[in-house]
TORMIPA-225367 format. One record per residue: residue number from 1; x, y, z of N, C-alpha, C, O in turn. Coordinates in nm, 4 decimals. Example, Ala and Ser with C-alpha at 12.3 -4.5 7.8 and 13.67 -1.06 7.14 Angstrom:
2
  nr      nxx      nyy      nzz     caxx     cayy     cazz      cxx      cyy      czz      oxx      oyy      ozz
   1   1.3190  -0.5690   0.7800   1.2300  -0.4500   0.7800   1.3200  -0.3300   0.7800   1.4236  -0.3319   0.8465
   2   1.2850  -0.2250   0.7080   1.3670  -0.1060   0.7140   1.2900   0.0030   0.7870   1.3409   0.1138   0.8039
***
This chain:
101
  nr      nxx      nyy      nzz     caxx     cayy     cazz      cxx      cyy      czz      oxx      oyy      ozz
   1   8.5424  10.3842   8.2634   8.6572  10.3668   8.1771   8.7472  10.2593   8.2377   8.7572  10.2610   8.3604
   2   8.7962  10.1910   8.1878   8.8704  10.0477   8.2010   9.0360  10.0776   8.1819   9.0971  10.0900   8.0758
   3   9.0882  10.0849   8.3204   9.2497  10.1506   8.3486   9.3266  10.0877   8.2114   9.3964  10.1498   8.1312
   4   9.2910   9.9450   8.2107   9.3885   9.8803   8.1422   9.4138   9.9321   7.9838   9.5226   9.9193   7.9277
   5   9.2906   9.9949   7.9188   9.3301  10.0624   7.8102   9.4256  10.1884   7.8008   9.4718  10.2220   7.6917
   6   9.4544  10.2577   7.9180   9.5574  10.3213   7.9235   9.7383  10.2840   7.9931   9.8285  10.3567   8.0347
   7   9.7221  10.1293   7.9750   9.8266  10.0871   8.0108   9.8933  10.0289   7.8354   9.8427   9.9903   7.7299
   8  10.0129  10.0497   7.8820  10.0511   9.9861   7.6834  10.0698   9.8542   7.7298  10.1073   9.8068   7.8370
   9  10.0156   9.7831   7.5660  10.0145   9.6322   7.5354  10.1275   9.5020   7.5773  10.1006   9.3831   7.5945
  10  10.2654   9.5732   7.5868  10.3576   9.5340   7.6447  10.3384   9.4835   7.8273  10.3866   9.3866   7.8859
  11  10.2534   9.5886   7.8752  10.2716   9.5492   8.0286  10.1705   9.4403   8.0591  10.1762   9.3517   8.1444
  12  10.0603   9.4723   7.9540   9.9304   9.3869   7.9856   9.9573   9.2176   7.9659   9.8537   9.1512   7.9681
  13  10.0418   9.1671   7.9534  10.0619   9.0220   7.9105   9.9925   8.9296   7.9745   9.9126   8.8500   7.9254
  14  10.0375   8.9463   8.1306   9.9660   8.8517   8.2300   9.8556   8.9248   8.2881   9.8474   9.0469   8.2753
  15   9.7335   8.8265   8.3786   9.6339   8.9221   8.4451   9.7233   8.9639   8.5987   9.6594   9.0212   8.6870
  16   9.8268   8.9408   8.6142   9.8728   8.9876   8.7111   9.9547   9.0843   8.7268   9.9887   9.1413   8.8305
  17   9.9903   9.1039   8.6039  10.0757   9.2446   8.5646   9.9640   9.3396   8.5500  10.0020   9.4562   8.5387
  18   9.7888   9.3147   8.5461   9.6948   9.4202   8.4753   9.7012   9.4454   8.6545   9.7529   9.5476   8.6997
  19   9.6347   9.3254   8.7556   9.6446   9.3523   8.8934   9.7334   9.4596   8.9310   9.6938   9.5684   8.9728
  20   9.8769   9.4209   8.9126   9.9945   9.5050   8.9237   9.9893   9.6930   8.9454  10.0194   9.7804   9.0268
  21   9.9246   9.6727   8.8000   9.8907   9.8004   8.7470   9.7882   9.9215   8.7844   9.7848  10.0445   8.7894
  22   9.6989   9.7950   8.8098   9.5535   9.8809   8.8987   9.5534   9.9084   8.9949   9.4755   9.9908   9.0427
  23   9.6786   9.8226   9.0820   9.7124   9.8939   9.2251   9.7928   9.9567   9.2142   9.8403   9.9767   9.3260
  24   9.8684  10.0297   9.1079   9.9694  10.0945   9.1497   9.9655  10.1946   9.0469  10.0163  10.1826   8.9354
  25   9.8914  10.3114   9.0977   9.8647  10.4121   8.9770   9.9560  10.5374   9.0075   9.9648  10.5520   9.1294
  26  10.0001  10.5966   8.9635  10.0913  10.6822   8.9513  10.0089  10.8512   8.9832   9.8877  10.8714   8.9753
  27  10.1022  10.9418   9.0148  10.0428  11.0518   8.9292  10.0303  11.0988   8.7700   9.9579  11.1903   8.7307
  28  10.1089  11.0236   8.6943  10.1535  11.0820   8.5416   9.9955  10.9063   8.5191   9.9378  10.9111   8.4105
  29   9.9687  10.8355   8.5751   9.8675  10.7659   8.5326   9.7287  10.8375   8.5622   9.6566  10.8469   8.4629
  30   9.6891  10.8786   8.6552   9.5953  11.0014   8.7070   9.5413  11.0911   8.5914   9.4317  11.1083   8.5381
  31   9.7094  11.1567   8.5715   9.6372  11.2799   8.4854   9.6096  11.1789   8.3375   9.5069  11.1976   8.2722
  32   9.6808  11.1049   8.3079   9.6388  11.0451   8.1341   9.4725  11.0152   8.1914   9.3812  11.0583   8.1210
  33   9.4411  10.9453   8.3122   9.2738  10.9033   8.3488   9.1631  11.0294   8.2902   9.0712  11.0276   8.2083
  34   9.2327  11.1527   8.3905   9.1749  11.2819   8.3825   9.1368  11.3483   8.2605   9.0319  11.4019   8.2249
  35   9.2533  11.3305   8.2035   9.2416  11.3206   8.0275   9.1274  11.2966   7.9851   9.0422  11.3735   7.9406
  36   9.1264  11.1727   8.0013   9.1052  11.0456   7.8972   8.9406  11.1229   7.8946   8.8707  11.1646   7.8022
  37   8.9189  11.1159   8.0726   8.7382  11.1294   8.0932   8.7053  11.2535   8.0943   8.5948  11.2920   8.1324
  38   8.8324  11.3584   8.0370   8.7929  11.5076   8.0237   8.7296  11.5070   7.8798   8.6158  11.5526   7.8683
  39   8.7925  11.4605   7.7737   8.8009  11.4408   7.6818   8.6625  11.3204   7.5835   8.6075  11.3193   7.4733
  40   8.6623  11.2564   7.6806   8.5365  11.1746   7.6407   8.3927  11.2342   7.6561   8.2946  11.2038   7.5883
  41   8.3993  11.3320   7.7663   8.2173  11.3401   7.8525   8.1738  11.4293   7.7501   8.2226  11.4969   7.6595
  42   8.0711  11.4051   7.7963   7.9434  11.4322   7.6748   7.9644  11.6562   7.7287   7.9940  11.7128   7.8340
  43   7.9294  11.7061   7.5906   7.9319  11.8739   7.6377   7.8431  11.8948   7.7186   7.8671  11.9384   7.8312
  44   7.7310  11.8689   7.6780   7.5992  11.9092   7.7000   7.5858  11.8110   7.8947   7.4819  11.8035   7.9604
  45   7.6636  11.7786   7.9183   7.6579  11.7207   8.0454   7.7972  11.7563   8.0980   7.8458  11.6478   8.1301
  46   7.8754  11.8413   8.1201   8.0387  11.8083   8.1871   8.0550  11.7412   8.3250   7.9519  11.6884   8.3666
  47   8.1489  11.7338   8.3933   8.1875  11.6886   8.5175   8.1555  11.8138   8.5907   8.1710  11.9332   8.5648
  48   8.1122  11.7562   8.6776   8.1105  11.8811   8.8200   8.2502  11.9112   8.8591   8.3352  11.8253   8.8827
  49   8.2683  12.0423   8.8644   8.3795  12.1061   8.9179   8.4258  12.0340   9.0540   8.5372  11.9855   9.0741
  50   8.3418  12.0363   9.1232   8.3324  11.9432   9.2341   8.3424  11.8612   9.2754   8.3640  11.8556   9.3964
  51   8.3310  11.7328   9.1861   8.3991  11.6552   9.1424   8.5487  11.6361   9.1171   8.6432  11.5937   9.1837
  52   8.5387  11.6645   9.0451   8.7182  11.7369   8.9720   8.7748  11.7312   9.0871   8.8137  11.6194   9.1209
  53   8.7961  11.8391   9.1765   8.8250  11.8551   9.3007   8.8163  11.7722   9.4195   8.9110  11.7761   9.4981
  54   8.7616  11.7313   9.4329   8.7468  11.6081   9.4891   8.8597  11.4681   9.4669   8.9221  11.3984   9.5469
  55   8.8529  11.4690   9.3803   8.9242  11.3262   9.2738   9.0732  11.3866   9.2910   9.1736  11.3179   9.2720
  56   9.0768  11.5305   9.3312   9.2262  11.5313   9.2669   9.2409  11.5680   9.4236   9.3512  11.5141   9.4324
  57   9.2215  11.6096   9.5354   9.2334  11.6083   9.6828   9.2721  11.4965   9.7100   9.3750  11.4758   9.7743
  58   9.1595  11.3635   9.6443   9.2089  11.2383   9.7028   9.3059  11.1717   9.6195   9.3628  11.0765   9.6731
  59   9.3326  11.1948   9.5208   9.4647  11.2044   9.4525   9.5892  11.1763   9.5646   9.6507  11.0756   9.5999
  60   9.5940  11.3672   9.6132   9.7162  11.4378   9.6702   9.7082  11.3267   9.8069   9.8143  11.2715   9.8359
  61   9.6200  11.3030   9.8665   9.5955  11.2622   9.9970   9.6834  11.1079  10.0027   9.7676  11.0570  10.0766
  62   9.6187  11.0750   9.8949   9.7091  10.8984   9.8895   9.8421  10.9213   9.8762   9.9298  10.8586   9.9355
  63   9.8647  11.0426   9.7714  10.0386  11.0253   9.7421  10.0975  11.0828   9.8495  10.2181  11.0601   9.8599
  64  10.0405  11.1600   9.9437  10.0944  11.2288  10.0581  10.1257  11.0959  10.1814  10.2323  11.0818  10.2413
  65   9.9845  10.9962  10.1993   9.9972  10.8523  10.2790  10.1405  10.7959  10.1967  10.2538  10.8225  10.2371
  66  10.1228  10.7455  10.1218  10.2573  10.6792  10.0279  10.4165  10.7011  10.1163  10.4992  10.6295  10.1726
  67  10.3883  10.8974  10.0754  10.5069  10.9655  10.0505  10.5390  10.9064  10.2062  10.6524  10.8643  10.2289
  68  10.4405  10.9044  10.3084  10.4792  10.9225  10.4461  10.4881  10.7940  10.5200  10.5429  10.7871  10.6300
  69  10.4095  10.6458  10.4324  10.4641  10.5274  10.4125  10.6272  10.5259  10.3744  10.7038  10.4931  10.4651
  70  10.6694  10.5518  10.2754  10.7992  10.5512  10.1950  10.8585  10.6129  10.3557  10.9297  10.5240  10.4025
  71  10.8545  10.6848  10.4133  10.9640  10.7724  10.4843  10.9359  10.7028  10.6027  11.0423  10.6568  10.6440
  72  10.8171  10.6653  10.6973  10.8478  10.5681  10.7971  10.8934  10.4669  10.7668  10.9519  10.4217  10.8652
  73  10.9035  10.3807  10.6568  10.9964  10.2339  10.6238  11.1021  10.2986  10.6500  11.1303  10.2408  10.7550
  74  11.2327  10.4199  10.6281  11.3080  10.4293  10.6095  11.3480  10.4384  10.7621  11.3839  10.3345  10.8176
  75  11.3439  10.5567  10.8328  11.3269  10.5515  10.9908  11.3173  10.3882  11.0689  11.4089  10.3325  11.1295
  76  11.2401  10.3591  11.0558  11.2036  10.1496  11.0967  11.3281  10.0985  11.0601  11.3969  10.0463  11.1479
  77  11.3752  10.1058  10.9268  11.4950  10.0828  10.8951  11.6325  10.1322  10.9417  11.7287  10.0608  10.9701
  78  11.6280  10.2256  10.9439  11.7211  10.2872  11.0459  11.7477  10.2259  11.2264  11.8419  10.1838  11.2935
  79  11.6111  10.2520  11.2438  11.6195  10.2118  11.4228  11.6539  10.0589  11.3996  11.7151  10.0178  11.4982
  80  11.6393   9.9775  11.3211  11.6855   9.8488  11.3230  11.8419   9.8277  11.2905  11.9107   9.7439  11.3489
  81  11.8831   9.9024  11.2037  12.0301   9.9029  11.2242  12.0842   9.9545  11.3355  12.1871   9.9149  11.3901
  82  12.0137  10.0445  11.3698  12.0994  10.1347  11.5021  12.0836  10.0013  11.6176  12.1875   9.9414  11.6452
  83  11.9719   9.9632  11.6741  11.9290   9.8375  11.7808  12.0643   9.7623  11.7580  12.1479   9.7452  11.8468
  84  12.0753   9.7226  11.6382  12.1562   9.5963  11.6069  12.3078   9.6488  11.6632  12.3770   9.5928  11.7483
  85  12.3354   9.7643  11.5950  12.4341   9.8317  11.6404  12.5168   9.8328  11.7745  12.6379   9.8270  11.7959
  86  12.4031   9.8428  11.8599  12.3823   9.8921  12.0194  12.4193   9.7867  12.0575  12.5135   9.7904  12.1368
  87  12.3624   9.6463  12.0186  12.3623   9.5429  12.1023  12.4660   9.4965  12.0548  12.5114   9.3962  12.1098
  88  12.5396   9.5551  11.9340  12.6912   9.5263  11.9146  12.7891   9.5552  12.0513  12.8532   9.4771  12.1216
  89  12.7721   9.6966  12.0565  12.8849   9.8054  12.1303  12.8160   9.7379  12.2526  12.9097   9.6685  12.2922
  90  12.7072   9.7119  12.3430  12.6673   9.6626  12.4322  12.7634   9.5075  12.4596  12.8455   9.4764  12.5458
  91  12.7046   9.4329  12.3380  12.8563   9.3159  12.3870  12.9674   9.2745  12.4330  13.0233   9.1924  12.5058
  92  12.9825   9.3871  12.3435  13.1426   9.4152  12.2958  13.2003   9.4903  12.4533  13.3076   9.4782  12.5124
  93  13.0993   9.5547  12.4795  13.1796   9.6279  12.6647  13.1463   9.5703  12.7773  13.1618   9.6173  12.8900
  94  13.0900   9.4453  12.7421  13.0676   9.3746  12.8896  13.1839   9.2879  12.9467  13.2700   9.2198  12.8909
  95  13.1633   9.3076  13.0451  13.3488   9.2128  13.1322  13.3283   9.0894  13.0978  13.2213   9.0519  13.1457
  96  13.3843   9.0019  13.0324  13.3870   8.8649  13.0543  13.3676   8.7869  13.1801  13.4648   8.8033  13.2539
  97  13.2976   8.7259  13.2196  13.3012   8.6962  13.3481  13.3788   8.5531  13.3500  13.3364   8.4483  13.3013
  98  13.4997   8.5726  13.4161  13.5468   8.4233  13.3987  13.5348   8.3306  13.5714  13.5637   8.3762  13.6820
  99  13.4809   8.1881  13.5348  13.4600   8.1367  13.6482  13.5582   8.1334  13.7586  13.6715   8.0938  13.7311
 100  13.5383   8.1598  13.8468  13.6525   8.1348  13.9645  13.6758   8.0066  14.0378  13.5848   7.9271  14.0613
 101  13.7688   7.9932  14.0643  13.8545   7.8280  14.0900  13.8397   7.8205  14.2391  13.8841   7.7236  14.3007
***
């Protein structure tokens, strides 16, 4: 099944907005997928349960990497203000050393 038919016509304009799209799948994009290929497969053949399960483990697993991407940027971000900080208050308390005559 071809992601881009479940993207609306509006986003698809450029091939780099379809790029866009294919890397960046959602959970609410997942389940419309899940849908889509629940809904299509033949009776007389279904998906392996096992499958299923599978697909949706590695689902949770990426959005869990993401979630824990998203939260070390923030931390990184943090210690870089704080550094900057430091080497403020660090400046700021050192004696001037003025030359002697």
């Amino acid at each position: 099944m071809n992601i881009t038919s479940l993207i609306p016509p509006s986003t698809t304009t450029t091939p780099a907005a379809v790029a866009r799209a294919n890397q960046s799948l959602d959970q609410a994009a997942f389940l419309r997928l899940m849908t889509a290929q629940l809904s299509f497969q033949d009776p007389t053949k279904p998906i392996d349960n096992q499958q299923m399960v599978a697909q949706l483990a590695q689902f949770s697993s990426v959005a869990g990497i993401s979630e824990t991407n998203s939260s070390l940027g923030a931390i990184a971000e943090q210690l870089r203000t704080q550094t900057a900080l430091l080497g403020d208050i660090r400046a700021a308390t050192l004696p001037v050393s003025t030359p002697s005559t």
